[in-house]
C-alpha positions as CSV (number, residue, x, y, z in Angstrom):
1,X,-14.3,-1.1,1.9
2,X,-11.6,0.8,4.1
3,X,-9.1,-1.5,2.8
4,X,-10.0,-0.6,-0.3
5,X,-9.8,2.6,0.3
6,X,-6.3,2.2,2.3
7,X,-4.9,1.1,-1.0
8,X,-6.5,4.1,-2.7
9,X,-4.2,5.9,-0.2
10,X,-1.3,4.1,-0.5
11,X,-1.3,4.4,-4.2
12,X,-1.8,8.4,-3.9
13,X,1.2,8.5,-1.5
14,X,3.0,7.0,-4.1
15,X,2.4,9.1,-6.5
16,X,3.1,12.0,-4.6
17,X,6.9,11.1,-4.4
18,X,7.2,10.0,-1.4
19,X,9.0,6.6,-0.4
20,X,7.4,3.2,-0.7
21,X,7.6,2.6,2.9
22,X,5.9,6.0,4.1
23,X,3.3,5.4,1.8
24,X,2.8,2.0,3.3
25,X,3.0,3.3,7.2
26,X,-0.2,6.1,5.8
27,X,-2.2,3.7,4.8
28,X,-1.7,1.4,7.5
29,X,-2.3,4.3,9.6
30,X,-5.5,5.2,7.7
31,X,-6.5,1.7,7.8
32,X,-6.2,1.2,11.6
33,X,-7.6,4.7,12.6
34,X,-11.0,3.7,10.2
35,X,-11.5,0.5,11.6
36,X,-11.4,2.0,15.1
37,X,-14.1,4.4,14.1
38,X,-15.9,1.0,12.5
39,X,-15.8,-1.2,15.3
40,X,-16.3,1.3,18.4
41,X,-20.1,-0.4,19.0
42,X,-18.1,-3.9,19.4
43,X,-14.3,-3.6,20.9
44,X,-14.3,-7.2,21.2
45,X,-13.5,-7.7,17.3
46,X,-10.5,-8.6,16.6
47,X,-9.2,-7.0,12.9
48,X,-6.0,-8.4,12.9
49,X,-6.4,-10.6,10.2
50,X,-7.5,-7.5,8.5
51,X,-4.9,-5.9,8.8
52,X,-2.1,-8.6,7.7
53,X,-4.3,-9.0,4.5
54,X,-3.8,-5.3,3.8
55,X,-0.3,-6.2,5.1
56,X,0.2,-8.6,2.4
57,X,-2.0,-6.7,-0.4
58,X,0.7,-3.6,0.1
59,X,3.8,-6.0,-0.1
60,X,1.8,-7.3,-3.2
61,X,1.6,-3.9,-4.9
62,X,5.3,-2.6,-4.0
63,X,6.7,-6.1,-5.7
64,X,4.8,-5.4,-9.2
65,X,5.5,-1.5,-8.6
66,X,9.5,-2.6,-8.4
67,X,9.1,-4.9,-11.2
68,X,7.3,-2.8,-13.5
69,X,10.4,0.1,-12.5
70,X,12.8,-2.5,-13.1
71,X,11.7,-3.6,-16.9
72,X,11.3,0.3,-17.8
73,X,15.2,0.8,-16.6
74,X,16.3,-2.2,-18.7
75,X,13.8,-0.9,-21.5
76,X,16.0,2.1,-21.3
77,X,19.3,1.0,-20.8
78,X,19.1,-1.3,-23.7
79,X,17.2,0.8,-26.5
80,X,18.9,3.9,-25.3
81,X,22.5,2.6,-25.0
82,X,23.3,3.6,-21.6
């Protein structure tokens, strides 16, 4: 569920202008300061695999982002003779 909602968050940044990697440092940010809250009771856990799967679910997103951006330039360039 916080990752979840760490992607949420990393999709707002996104959408809010700002760069790909600022958006990616907030919701790794976001993510790290929740599960802290989460795991207080036990400090043993250790949540680093959590974190390189919302690691690798970020790098995920940014690649189709940059390859959806990419087809709408050539879209462009070609149909509007650029």
């Amino acid at each position: 569920m916080i990752r979840d909602k760490a992607v949420k968050n990393f999709k707002a940044s996104l959408s809010n202008e700002g760069s790909e990697y600022e958006a990616m440092m907030q919701a790794d940010e976001f993510f790290r300061k929740e599960i802290e809250e989460a795991t207080r009771s036990n400090p043993d856990w250790d949540y680093s695999k959590e974190v390189a799967h919302l690691k690798t679910t970020l790098g995920t997103l940014s690649i189709h982002l940059l390859s959806i951006l990419t087809h709408s330039l050539t879209y462009v360039l070609i149909n509007y003779n650029f």
